[in-house]
DSSP file (Angstrom, degrees, kcal/mol; ACC not computed):
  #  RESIDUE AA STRUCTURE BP1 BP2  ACC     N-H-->O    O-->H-N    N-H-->O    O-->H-N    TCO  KAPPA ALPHA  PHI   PSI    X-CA   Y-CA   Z-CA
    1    1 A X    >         0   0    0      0, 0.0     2,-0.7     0, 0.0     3,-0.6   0.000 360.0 360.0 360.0 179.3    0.0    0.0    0.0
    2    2 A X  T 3   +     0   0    0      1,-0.3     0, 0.0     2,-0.1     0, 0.0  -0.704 360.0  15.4 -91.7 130.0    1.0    3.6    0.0
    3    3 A X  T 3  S-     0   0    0     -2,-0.7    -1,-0.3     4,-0.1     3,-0.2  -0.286 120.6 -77.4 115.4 -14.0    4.1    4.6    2.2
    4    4 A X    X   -     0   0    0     -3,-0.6     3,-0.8     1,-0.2    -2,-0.1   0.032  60.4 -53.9 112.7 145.2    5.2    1.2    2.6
    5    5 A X  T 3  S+     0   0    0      1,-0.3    -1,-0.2    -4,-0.1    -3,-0.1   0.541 130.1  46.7 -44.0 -28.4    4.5   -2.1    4.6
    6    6 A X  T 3  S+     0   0    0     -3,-0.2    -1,-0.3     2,-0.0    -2,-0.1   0.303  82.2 122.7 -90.1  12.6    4.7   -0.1    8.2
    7    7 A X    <   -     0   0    0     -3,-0.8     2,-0.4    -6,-0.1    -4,-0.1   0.230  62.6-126.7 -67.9-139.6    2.6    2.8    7.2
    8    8 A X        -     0   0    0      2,-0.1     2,-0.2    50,-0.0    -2,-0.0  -0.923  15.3-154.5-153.4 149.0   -0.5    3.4    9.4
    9    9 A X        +     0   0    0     -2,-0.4    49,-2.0     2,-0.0     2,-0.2  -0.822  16.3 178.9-142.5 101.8   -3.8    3.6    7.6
   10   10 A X  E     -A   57   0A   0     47,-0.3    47,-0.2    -2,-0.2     2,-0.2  -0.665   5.6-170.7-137.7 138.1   -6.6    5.8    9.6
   11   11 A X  E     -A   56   0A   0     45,-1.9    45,-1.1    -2,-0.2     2,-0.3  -0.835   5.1-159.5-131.9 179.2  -10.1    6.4    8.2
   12   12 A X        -     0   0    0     -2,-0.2     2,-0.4    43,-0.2    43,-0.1  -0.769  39.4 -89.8-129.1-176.3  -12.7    8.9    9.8
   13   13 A X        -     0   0    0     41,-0.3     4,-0.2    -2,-0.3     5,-0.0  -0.870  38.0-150.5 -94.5 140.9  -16.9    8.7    9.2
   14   14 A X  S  > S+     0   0    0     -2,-0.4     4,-1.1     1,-0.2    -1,-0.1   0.524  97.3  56.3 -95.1  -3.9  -17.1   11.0    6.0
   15   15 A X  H  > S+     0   0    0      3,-0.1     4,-4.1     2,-0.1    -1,-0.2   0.905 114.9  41.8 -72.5 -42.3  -20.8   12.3    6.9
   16   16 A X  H  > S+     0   0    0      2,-0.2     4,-1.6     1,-0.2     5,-0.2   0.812 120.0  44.9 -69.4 -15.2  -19.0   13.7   10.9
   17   17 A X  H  >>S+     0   0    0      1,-0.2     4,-4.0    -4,-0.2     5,-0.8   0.909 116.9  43.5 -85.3 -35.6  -15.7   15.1    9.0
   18   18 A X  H  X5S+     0   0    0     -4,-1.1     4,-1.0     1,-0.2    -2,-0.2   0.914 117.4  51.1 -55.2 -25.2  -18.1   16.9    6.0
   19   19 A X  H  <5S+     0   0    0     -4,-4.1     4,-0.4     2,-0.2    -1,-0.2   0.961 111.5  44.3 -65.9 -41.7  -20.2   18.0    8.9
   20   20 A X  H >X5S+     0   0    0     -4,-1.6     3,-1.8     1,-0.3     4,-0.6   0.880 113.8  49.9 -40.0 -59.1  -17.3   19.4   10.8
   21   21 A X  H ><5S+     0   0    0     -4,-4.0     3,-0.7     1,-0.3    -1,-0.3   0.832 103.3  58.4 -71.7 -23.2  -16.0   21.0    8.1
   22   22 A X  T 3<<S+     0   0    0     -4,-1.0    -1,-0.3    -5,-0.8    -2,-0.2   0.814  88.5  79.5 -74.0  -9.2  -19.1   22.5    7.1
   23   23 A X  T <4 S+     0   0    0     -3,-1.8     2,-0.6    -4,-0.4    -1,-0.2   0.698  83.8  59.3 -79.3 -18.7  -19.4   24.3   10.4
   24   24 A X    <<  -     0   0    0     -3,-0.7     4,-0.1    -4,-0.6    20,-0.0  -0.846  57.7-159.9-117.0 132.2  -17.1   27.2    9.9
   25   25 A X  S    S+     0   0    0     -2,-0.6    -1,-0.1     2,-0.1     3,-0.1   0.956  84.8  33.6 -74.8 -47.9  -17.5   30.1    6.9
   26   26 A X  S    S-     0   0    0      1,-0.2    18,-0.2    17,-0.0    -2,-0.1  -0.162 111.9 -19.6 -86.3 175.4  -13.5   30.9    7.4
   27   27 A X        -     0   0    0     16,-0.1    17,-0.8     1,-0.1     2,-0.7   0.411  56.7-151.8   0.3 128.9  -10.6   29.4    8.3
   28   28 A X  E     -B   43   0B   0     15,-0.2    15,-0.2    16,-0.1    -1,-0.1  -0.819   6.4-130.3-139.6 126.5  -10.5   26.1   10.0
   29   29 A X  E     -B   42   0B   0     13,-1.3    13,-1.3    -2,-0.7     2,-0.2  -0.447  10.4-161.9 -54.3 135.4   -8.0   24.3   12.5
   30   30 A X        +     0   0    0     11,-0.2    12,-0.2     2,-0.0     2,-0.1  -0.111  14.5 174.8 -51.8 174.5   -6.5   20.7   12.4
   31   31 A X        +     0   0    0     -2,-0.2     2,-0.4    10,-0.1     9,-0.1  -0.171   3.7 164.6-129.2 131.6   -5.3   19.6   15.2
   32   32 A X        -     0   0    0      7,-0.2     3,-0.1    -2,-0.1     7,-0.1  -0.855  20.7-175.1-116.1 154.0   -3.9   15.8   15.8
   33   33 A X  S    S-     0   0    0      1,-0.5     2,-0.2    -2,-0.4     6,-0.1   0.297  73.9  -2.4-140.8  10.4   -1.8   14.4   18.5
   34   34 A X  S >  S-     0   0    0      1,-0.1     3,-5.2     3,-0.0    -1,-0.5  -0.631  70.3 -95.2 152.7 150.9   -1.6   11.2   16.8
   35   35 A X  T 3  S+     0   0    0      1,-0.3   -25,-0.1    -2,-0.2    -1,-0.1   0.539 125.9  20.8 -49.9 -18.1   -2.2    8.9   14.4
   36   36 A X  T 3  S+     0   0    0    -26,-0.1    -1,-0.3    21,-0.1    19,-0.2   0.132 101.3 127.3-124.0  15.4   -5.2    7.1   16.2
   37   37 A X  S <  S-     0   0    0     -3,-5.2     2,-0.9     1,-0.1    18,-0.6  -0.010  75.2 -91.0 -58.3 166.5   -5.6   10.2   18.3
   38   38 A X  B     -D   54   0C   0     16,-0.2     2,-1.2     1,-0.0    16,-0.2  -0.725  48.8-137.8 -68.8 115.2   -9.3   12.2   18.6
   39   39 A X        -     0   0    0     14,-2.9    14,-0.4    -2,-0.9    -7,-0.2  -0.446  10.5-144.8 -71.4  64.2   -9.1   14.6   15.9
   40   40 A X        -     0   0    0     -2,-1.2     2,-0.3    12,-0.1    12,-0.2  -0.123   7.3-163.6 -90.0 134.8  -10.3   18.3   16.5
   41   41 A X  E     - C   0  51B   0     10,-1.6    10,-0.9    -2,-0.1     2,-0.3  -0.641  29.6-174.7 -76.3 131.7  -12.1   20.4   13.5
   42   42 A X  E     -BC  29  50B   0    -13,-1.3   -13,-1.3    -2,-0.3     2,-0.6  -0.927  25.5-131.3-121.6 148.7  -11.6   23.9   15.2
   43   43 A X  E >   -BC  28  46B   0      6,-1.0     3,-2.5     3,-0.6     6,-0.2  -0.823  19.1-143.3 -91.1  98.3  -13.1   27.5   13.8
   44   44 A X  T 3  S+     0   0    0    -17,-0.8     3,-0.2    -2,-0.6    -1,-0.1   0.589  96.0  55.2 -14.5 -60.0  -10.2   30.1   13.8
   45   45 A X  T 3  S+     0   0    0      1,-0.2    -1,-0.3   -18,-0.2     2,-0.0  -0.085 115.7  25.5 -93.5  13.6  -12.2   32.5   14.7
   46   46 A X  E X   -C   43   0B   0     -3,-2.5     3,-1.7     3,-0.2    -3,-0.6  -0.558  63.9-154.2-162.1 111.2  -13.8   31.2   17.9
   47   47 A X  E 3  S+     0   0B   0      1,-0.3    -4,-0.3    -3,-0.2    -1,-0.1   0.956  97.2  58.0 -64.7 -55.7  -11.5   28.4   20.1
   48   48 A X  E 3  S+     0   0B   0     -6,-0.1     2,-0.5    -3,-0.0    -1,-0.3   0.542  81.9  83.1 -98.1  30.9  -14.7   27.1   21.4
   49   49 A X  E <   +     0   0B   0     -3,-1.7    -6,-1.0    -6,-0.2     2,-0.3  -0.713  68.0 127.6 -42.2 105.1  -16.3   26.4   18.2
   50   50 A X  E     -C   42   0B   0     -2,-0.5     2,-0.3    -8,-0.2    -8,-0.2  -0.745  46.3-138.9-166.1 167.5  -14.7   22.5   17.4
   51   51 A X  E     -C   41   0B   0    -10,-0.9   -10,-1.6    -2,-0.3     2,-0.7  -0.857  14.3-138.4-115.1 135.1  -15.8   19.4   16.6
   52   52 A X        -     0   0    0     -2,-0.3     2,-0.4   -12,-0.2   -12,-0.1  -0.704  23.0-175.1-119.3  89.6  -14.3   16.5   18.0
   53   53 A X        -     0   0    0     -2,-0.7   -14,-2.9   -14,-0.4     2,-0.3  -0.659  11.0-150.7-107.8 117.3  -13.7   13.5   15.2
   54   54 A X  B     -D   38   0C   0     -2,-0.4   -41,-0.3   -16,-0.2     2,-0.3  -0.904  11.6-151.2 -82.3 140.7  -12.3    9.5   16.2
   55   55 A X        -     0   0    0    -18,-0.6     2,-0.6    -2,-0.3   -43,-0.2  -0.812   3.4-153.8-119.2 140.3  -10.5    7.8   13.7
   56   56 A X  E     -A   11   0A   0    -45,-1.1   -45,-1.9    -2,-0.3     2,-0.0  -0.894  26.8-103.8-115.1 142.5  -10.5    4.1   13.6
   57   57 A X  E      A   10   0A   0     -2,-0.6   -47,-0.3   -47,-0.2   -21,-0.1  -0.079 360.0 360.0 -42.1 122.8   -7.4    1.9   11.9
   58   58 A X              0   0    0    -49,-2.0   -48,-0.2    -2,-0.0    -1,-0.2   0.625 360.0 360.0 -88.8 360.0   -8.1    0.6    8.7
């Protein structure tokens, strides 16, 4: 697969990330802390605006 036998392969649900993403008109934050970490959707433009996404291993 791509990046090679050890890679890590992480998928999210694509209805919670489009919703996430849909929440903010501007800018929007990443933030990860690891590869199977909880994944937060933030809106620049207000920290407590986020969405809070788990990713399970594929």
């Amino acid at each position: 697969g791509a990046g090679g036998p050890d890679a890590l392969r992480v998928a999210v649900n694509r209805e919670y990330l489009l919703d996430a993403l849909g929440s903010g008109d501007g800018q929007l934050v990443l933030e990860l802390d690891g590869p199977i970490a909880p994944l937060a959707v933030r809106r620049a433009d207000d920290a407590h605006a986020f969405s809070v996404l788990m990713p399970v291993r594929l």
